[in-house]
N, C-alpha and C positions, 0 to 999 in steps of 0.2 A: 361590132366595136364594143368591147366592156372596158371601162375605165376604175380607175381606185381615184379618189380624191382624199387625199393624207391633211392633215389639217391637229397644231394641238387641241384647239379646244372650240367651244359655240360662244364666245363670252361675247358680251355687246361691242360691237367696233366694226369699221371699214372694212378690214378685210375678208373679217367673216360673214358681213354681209352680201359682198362680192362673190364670197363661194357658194353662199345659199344661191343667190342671183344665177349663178350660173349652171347650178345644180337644177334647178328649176328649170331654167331654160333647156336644158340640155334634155332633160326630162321629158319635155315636150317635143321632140326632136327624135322623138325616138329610140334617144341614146342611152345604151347600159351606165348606170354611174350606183357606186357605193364606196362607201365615206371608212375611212379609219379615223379613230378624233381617238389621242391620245388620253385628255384626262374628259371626266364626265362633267358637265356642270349644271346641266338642269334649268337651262335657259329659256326663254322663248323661243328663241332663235333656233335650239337646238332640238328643241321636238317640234318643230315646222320641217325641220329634214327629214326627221324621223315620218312624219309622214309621207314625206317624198320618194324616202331611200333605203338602204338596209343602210345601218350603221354597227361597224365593228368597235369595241371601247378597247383601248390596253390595260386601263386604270393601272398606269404607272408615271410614277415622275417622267416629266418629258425632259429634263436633261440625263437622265438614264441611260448608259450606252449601250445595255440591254433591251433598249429598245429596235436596235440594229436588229439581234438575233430573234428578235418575235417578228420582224417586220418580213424576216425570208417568206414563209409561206405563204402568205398573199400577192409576190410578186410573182407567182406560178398559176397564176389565176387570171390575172389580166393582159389587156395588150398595153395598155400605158399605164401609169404614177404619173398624176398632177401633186405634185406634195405645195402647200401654201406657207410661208413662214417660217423661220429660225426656231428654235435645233432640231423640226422636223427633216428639213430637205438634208441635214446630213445624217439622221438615221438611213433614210433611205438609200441616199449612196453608199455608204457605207454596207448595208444591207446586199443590195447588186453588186457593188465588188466581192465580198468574201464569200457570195452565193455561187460566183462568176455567173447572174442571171443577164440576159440579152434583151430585159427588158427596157423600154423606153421609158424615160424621166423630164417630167416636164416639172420647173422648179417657176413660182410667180416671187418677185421680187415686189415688196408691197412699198416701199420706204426706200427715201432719199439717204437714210443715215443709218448706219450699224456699229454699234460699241469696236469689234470686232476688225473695224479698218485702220483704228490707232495701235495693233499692234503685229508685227510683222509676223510673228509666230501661226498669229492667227490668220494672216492677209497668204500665209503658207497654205495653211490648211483649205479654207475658203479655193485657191487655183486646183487642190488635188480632189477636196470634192466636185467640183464643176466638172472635171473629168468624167466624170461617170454619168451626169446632166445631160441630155442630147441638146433641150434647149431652156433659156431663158427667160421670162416675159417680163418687160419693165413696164408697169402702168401707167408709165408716163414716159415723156423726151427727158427729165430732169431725173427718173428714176434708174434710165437707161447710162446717161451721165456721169453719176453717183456711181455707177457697177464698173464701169468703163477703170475707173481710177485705180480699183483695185485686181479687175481682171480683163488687164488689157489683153490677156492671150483670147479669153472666153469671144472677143467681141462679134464676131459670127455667130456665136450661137444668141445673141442677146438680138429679142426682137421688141418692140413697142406694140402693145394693146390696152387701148387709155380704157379705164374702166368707163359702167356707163347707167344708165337709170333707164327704168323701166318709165315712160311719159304713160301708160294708164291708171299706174299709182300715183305718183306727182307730176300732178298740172293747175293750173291758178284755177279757182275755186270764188268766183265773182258775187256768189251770194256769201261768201265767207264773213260776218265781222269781226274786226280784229278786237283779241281778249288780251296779246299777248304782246306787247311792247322788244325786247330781245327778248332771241332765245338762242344757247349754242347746245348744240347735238353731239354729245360725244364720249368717252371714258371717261372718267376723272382716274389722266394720271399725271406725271412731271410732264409728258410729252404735248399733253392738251393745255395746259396751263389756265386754265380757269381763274388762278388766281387777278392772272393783269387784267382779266375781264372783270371781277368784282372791286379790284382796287379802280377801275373805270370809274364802277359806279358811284364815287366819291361826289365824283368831279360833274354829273350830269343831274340835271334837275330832280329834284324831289319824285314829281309824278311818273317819271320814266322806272319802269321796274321792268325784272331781269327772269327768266326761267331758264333752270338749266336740266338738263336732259340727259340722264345715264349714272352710273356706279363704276366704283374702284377706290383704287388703295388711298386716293387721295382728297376723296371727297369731306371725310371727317376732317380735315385738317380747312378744305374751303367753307366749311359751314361754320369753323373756331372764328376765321377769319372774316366771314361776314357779320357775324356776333360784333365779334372786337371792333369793327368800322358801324356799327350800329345801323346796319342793311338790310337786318332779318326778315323786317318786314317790307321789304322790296324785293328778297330775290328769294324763289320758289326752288327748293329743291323737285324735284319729280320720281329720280331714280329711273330704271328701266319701264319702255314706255314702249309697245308694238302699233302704236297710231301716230306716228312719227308723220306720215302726211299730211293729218289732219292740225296736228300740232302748230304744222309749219304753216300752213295756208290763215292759221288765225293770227298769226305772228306779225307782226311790222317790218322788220330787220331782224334775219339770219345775222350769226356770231362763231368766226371762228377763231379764238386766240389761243394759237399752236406751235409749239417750237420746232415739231418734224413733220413731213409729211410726206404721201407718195403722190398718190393723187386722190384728195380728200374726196368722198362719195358723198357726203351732208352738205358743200361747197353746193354740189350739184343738182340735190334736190329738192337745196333751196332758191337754187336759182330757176329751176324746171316752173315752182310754184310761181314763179316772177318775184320774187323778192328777192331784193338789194343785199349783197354781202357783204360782210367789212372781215376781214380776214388778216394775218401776217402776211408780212411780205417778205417770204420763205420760196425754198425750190420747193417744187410740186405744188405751188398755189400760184404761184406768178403766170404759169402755161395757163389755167385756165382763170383765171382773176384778175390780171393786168387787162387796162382799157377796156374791162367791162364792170367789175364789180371796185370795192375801195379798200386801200391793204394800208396796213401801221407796221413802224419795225415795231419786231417783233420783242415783249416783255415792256413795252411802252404802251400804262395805260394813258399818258396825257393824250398821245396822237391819238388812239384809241377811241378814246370821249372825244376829243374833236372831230371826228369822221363821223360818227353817231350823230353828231348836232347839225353839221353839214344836210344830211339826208332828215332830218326834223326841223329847221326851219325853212327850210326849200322844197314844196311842194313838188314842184315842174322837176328840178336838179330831181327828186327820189324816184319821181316817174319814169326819169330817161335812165336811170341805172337799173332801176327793177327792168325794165323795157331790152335793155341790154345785156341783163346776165339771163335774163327767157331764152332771146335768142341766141345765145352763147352756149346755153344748156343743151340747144336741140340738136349742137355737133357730138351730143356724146351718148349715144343710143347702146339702149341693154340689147337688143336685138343684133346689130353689128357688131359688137362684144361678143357676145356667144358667135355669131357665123366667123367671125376671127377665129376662136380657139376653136369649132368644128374643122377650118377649112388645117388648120395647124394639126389637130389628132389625125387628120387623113395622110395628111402629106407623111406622117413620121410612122405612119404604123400602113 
């Protein structure tokens, strides 16, 4: 079994951590796997594959529809495409039809939300790439949902493999002391929303300070904005950080204030370490968040800061939630994750 894994790029985030996840695991399995990544970026993330894997670069804009005709020859080389991500999976397709290649295409749907479903033109296109798709993986029941709306024809080919954590990396960590008051793990972009978490920080005590964890377009603008609320010295930039378990385990309360999501991976491996989540209360957090961890609507930092103080003057109350999203964590295993999309490449190829 030789597989290509299509992916734009290694930048810090959910998805791409899921494909490294799985690259790995599959790696150990036996399993032929190498990687096409669209633009280069020179991440952590991205030469941890590189050790893993062969990695092909196109170094081309990935909206490039040139990227279809480079994409031909390596579909003659493998028995499947797993492509990850938008405008990837429709180079692809697009690739296999004008190749007329019989290869097999597996597309991951990572996100409840895509620009692309408000407009009809596009909810076109989206039904005649899927064509070419053999199947789809939604990482959640709410990502599955979310796909349903706009390709109701596709729904057979749409299956559910909730993403999942490896528990030998994160797990609670009892001689840990906490350094770290919140912390949220994620990009800084509009979709993470950072902002309703530092305008939080208005409203809760002095001594409670914040670390946030990751880069993007949007982080200059969250660091203007903690200036200007005079926070500075309360909330910790970090930037890109590859000891993200260790992070978490010194931490009090995991933070994730999000406007989209699929099914958040940081949700989960902050919950693995036993700490309490306060999260939106969005599709693809409610599956794994509701009646275990604590959710605010979403862009509402008042609820926000009151959920936070909920779990800091209630000792008992923090314990039984930390207690609850542990075991909540340990229905979502990296290992059943990967034997899902093993037992899935066998069936199709």
């Amino acid at each position: 079994m030789k597989i290509l894994y299509i992916i734009n790029n290694f930048n810090f985030g959910g998805a791409e951590t899921v494909v490294f996840n799985l690259i790995e695991g599959l790696k150990k399995k036996n399993i032929n796997v190498e990687v096409l990544v669209f633009e280069k970026t020179n991440t952590s993330l991205e030469m941890k594959v590189e050790k893993l894997c062969k990695i092909y670069y196109m170094n081309i804009n990935i909206y490039n529809p040139i990227n279809s005709l480079k994409i031909i020859p390596f579909l003659k080389k493998y028995d499947l495409v797993h492509v990850h991500l938008f405008p990837s999976f429709y180079w692809v397709a697009i690739a296999k039809k004008i190749s007329f290649s019989k290869i097999k295409i597996v597309y991951t749907e990572h996100s409840t939300f895509n620009r692309r479903s408000k407009y009809s033109i596009f909810k076109k296109t989206d039904y005649l790439i899927c064509k070419e798709i053999k199947k789809i993986i939604a990482v959640s029941n709410d990502v599955k949902i979310s796909l349903l709306r706009t390709l109701k024809s596709s729904k057979n080919k749409i299956i559910v493999i909730p993403n999942g954590i490896d528990f030998k990396k994160f797990y609670p960590k009892n001689d840990s002391k906490l350094q770290i008051d919140l912390i949220q793990v994620s990009r800084f972009t509009y979709q993470k929303d950072q902002k309703t978490l530092i305008k939080a920080m208005t409203l809760l005590p002095d001594y409670i300070r914040l670390t946030l964890v990751g880069d993007g377009e949007t982080k200059r603008d969250c660091e203007k904005l903690a200036s200007e609320l005079n926070l500075i010295d309360r909330i910790t930039f970090l930037g890109y950080r590859d000891d993200i378990n260790e992070l978490i385990n010194i931490s009090r309360i995991l933070i994730l204030s999000t406007n989209i999501e699929g099914l958040p991976i940081t949700l989960l491996e902050g919950m693995a370490c036993m700490k309490p989540v306060v999260s939106s209360n969005i599709d693809g957090v409610r599956e794994i968040v509701g009646n275990y961890g604590l959710m605010f609507e979403k862009g509402n930092e008042v609820e926000l800061s009151e959920q936070i103080l909920k779990l800091y003057k209630n000792q008992d109350f923090y314990s039984e939630i930390s207690r609850k999203c542990y075991l909540r964590a340990q229905e979502f295993s990296l290992d059943r994750m990967i034997e899902n999309h093993i037992n899935l490449y066998k069936e199709l190829i």
